[in-house]
N, C-alpha and C positions, 0 to 999 in steps of 0.2 A: 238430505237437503243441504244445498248450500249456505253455510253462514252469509255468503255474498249473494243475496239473491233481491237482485235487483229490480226494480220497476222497469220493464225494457219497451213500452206501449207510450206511443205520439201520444201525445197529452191533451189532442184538440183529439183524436179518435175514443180516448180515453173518456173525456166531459159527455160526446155525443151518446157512448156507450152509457154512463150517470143517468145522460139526459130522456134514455130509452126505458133503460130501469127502473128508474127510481118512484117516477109518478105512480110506478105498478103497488110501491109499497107503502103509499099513505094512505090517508084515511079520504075517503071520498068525500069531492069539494076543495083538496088541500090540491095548490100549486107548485109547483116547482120550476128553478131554473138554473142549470149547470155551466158554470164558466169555467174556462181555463185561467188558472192564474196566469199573469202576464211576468209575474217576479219570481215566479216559482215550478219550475219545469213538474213538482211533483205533487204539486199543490192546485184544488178544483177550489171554486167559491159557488157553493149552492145558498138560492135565495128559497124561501118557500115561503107562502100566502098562507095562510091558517084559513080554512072554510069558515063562513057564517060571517056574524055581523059585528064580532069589535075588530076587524081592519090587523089584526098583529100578521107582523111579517120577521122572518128569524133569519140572518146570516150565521153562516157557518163557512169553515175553511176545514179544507178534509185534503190531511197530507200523506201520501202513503208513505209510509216508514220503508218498507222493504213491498213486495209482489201481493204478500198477502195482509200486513197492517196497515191498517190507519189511523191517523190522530186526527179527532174532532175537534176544533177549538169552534165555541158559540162568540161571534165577534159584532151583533147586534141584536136588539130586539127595539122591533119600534111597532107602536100603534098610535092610526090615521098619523104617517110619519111622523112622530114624537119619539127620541127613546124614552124607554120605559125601564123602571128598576126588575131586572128577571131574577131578583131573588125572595119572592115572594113564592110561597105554595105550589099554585097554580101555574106559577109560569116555569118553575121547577119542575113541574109535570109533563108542560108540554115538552120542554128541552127535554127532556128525559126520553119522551115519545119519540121525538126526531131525531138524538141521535141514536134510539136503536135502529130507526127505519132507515138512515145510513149507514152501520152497520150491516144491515141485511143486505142491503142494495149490496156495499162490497164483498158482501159473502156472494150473491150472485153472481158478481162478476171475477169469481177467481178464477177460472174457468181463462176469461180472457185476460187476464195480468200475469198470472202463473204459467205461464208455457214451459 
């Protein structure tokens, strides 16, 4: 493997691909939605809706490092639009939930990043 192995995948084909995958790996009920960042040729912004009735919704920015990583940063949490403090337990949990289930997502798609 190359040390230099780059992201080589249009970055709006890239999201659509996120945006194919990803709903396959939450938990049912849970929404999703994948942007292309507009600042960041390497970088998606996923929003996701949390099923049920207290309203949390979680941004995230997921950068690939290289074809096969990525870096997760969690860059909101808000419920019935308020933020919220996510360092409580529970919201420590869910974060934790989502970003494995991004994780997985880009494990599926190594397949199309990795050529």
């Amino acid at each position: 493997m190359s040390s230099n192995d780059e992201l080589n995948v249009p970055q709006d084909e890239l999201a659509e691909a996120w945006q194919q995958t990803l709903p396959e790996r939450l938990t049912g009920g849970d929404k999703a939605e994948v942007l292309a960042d507009g600042a960041d040729a390497r970088t998606l912004r996923v929003h996701i809706k949390a099923a049920g009735h207290q309203s949390l919704e979680f941004d995230f920015a997921v950068q690939y490092i290289d074809s096969r990583e990525i870096d997760i940063q969690l860059t909101d949490v808000e419920k019935d639009g308020q933020s919220v403090d996510e360092r409580t337990d529970i919201m420590q949990e869910l974060i934790a939930d989502y970003r494995r289930h991004l994780h997985e997502t880009a494990q599926a798609l190594h397949h199309y990043t990795h050529s």
